[in-house]
N, C-alpha and C positions, 0 to 999 in steps of 0.2 A: 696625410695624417687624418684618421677620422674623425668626423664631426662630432661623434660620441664616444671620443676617448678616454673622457673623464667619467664615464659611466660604467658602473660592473653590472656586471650579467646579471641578470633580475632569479633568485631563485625563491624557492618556496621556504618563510622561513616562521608559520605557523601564524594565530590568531594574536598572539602574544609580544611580536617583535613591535620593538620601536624602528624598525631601520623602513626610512618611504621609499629604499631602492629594492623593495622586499615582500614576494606575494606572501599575504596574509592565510590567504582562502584556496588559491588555485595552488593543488598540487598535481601534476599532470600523474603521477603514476597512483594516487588512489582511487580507488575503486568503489563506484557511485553502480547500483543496480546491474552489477555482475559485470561491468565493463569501465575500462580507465579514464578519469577525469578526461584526460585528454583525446583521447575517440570519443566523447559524448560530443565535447563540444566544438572543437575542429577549429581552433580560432585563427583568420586570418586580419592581417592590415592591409588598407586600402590605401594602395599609393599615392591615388589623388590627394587624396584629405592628406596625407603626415609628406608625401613629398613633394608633389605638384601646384599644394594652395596657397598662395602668398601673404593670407594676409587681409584680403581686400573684401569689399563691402559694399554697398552700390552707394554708398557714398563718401568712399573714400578708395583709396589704390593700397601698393605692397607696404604692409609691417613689415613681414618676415627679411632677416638679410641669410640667405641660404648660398654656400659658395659651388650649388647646384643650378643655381636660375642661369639660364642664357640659351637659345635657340640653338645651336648646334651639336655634334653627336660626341662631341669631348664635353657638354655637363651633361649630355644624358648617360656618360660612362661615370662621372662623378655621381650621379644621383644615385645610381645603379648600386654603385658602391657602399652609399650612405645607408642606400635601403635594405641593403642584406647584413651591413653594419647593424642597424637597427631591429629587424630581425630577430640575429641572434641575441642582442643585448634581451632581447623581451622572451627568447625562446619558444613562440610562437611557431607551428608547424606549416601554414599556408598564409601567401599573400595575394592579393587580388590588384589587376589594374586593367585601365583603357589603354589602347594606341597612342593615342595622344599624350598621355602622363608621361608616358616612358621614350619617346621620338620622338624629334624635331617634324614639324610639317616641311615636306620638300615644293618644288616650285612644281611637281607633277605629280600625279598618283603613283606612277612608278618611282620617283625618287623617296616619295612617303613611306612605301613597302619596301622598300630596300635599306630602309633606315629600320625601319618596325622589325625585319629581319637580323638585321646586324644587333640589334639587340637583344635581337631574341639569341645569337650566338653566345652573348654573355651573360643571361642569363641562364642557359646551359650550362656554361661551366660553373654557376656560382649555387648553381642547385644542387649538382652535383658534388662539390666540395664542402657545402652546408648541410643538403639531406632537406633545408625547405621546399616547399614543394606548392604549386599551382591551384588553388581550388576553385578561381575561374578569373578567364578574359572578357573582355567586351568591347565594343566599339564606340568611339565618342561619336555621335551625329546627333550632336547638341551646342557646341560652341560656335563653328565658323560659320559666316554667315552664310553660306552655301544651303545648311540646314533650318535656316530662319523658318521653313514652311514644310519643315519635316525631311523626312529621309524615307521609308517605305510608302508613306501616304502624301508626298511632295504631288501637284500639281504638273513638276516637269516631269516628263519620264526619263533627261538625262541625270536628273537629282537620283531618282530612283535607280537608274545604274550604277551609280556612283556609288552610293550607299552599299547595294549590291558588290562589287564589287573589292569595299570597305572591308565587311561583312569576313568575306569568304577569306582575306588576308589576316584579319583575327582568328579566324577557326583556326587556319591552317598553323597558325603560331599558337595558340593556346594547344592545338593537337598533338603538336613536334612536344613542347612544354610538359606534356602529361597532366594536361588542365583535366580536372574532374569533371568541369560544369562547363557552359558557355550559356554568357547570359544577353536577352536582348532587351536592352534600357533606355523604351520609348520620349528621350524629355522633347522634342517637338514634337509628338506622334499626337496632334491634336488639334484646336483649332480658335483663333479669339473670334471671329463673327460667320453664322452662316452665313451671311450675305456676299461670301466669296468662297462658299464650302461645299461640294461637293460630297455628302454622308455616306451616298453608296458605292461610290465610285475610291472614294479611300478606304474602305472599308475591306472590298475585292482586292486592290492594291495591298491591303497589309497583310489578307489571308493568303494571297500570291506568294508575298514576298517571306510569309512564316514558312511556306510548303517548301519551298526552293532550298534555304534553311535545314530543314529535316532531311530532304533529300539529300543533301550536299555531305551532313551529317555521315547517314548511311553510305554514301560514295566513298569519303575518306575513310571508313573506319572509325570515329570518334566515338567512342565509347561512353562519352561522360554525356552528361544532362543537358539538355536546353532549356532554359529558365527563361521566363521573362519576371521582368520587375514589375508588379500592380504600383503607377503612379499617377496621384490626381494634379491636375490643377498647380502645376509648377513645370514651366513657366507657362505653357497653355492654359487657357482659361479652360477648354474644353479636353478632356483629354479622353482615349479613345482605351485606355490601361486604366481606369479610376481606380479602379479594385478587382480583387478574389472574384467576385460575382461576374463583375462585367468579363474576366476573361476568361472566365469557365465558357460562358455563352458564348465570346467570339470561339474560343479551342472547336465548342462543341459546332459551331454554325461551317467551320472550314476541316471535321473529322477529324483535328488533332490533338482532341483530350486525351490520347494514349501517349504523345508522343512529347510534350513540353509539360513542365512543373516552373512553380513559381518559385522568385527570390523575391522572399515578403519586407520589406522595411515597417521600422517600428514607426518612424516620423511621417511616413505616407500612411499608414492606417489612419494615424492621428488624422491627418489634412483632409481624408476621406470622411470622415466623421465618425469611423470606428475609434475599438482598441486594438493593440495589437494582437493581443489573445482572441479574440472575434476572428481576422484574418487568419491567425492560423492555426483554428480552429476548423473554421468553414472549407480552408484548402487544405486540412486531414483529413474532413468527412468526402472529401470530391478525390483525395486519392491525389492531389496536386502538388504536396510537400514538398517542396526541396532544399530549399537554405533561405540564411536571415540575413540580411543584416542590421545590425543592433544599435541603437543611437536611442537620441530621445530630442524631443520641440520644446522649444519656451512656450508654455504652456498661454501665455501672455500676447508672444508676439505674433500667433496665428501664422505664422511659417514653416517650413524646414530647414532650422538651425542647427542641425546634423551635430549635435551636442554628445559625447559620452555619457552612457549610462550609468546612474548612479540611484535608482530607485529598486529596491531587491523585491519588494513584492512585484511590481510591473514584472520584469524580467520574471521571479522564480512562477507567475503566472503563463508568462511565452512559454517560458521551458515546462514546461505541465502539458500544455500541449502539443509541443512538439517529443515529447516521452509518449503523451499520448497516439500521437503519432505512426508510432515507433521509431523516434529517433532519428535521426541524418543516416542518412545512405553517402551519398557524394558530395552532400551539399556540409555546410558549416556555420559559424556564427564569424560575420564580415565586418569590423569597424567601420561602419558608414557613419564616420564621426572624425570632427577636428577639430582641433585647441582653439581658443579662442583668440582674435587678433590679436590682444594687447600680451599673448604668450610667448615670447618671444624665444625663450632659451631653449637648446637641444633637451635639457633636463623637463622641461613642460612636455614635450615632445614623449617621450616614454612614458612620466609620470600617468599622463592621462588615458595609456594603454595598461597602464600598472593596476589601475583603480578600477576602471571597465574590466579588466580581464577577474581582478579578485569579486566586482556583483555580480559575473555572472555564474563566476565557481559558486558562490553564494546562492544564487536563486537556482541554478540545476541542481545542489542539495537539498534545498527544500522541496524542490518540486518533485526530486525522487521520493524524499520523505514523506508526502502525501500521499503520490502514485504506490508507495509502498504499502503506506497504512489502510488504505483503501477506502476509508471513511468516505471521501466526495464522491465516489462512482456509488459508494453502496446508496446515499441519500439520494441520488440521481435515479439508480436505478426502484430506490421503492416510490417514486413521485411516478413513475410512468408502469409502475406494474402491473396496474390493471388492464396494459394490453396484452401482456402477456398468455391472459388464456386463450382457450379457442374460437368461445363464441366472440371477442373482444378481433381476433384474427381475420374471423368469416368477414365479419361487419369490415373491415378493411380492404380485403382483400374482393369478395364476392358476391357480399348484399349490395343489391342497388337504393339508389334514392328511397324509394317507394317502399320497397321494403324494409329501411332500420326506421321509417317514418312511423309505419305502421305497428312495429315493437315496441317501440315510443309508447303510442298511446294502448295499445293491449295490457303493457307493464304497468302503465300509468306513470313513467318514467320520472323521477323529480329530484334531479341530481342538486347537488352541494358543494361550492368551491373549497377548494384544500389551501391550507397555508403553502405560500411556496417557497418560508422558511429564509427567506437572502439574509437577516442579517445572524442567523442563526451558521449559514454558511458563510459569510463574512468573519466570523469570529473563527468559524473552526480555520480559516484558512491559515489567521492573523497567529495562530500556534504553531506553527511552520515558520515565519518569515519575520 
């Protein structure tokens, strides 16, 4: 029987309904800038967060009573179950997980993958007879302690095999799967004191273990994206992914900015000391875009409390830039989000994909609506128009030092700072959203 039998299919039933089993906002077949709600925004759930999480808190163990929990591969078929149960009740096109969420750990690496397999058999058939579909895998090499000291940038070089090895049985399942993406999600990839760290030598190690990766990519066939996630300072103090910037530089330092895009989180911009719109932003302008996922931080508790979204300008800001962008290609918007412990019922469980999914039909509408209007590029663009001409060109491009010094003082040069108008585009935004 499943666990969300008492729930009806969530349909679109306008701004107006009273029913909370009922998107408001999200209609997947309207048509937002010449393309369907639902190809803008591509939304997946994360198994971890809605199946995998229990509950727990570092100072306390399981709320949740899920008739999924138990280490063997009969609750990883109930879970399986639960989860494309879930799924369809929310009508969602892609869902995303780890190894680990979805298998039991065996007492070998090869009984581990042969679990991650047989799994992967049934989720075959339940794609197939649902039509949901994979928008990416990844590896967990962050919980067992095996990975306490990293996994690419481990110290051991039998950690690093291991990893390796990890690695290649996620591709090969998200590949058979018809995963769009595959994402690589550094949470040891870091370090708490130099004083036992090694900076160049893991550094080599992780651009090794990126190349290998891409290679392996091209081998199989895999079609879809390599992503990695920009994450700061969770649980490493030191982390070697902070952000956009830092992994433009490592891409660029090991030649693989042609070859990997980022999956940005809203809650690690935060932690970074960005916004999220900043992140992806900066990985539009670098040509990095790939996919989101969408949560949001207790503003309070200085963590990632991987909360659902529920702030429409934040969001209709992200989606601004990712329209900017132009849009998802393979990538999509990932509930990197979960209920909160004291949530206990299958009905929290939906509800809180129900609400995330209606802000973010919300803020992709408004975000078109600007992108439409065009008012914020036009004001953007006359703040910077005076480069536009030629002599403004030359000076950029061809005069040296010495000579725009010398125009300077020929001209008598004695420029004037311009308004640069923020809360003037603050308001115009706050008419959208």
């Amino acid at each position: 029987m499943s666990y969300f039998k008492d729930i009806p299919p969530i349909q679109y039933e306008g701004p107006d309904s009273d029913n909370e089993f009922a998107y408001r906002h999200y209609d997947p077949n309207e048509v937002v800038m010449g393309k369907r709600m639902e190809d803008h925004l591509r939304l997946a759930v994360a198994y971890w967060h809605s199946l995998a999480y229990e509950g727990g808190d570092p100072f306390g163990g399981r709320t949740f009573e899920r008739p999924w929990y138990g280490d063997d591969m009969a609750a990883a078929r109930v879970k399986a179950d639960a989860a494309f149960d879930m799924f369809g009740v929310l009508n969602v096109p892609f869902f995303c997980f780890h190894d680990a969420d979805v298998r039991p750990e065996g007492d070998s690496f090869a009984e581990s993958r042969r679990n991650l397999e047989e799994i992967c058999d049934v989720f075959a058939d339940k794609m197939q007879q649902t039509g949901t579909k994979l928008l990416w895998g990844t590896a967990n090499m962050f919980t067992h302690r095996r990975w306490m000291a990293g996994a690419a940038t481990n110290p051991d070089p039998e950690i690093f095999a291991y990893a390796a090895a990890t690695v290649k049985a996620c591709m090969d399942v998200t590949h058979r799967l018809g995963g769009e993406n595959y994402v690589l999600w550094g949470g040891r990839e870091g370090y708490e004191s130099l004083l036992n760290t090694d900076l160049t030598r893991e550094a080599e190690q992780a651009g090794a273990f990126l190349t290998k990766v891409v290679d392996y990519k091209h081998k199989i066939g895999f079609k879809g994206t390599i992503l990695i996630e920009p994450k700061p300072q969770e649980p490493s103090k030191h982390q070697y992914d902070f952000d956009v910037g830092t992994i433009y530089g490592f891409l660029k330092r090991f030649g693989l900015e042609n070859e990997v895009k980022l999956n940005i989180e809203q809650g690690h911009a935060i932690l970074a000391g960005h916004s999220f719109e900043h992140e992806l932003a900066l990985a539009g302008s670098l040509g990095l875009l790939g996919s989101i996922d969408m949560n949001r931080n207790d503003y309070q508790s200085g963590w990632d409390t991987d909360q659902f979204p529920n702030n429409v300008p934040e969001v209709a800001l992200a989606y601004y830039e990712v329209l900017r962008a132009g849009g998802f290609t393979t990538g999509g918007t990932n509930f990197d989000a979960r209920v909160r412990r004291q949530s206990l019922d299958p009905e929290d469980l939906v509800l809180s994909h129900v609400g995330a999914i209606d802000i973010c039909a919300r803020g992709l509408k408004a975000a078109a609506a600007m992108l439409e209007n065009g008012g914020l590029e036009k004001m953007r663009a006359e703040r910077y128009a005076g480069w536009d001409n030629e002599a403004s060109q030359a000076m950029l491009k061809s005069e040296s030092l010495d000579q725009i010094a010398a125009r300077v003082e020929e001209t008598n040069l004695n420029p004037q700072p311009r308004s640069g108008r923020q809360e003037r585009l603050e308001n115009w935004v706050s008419r959208f959203v």
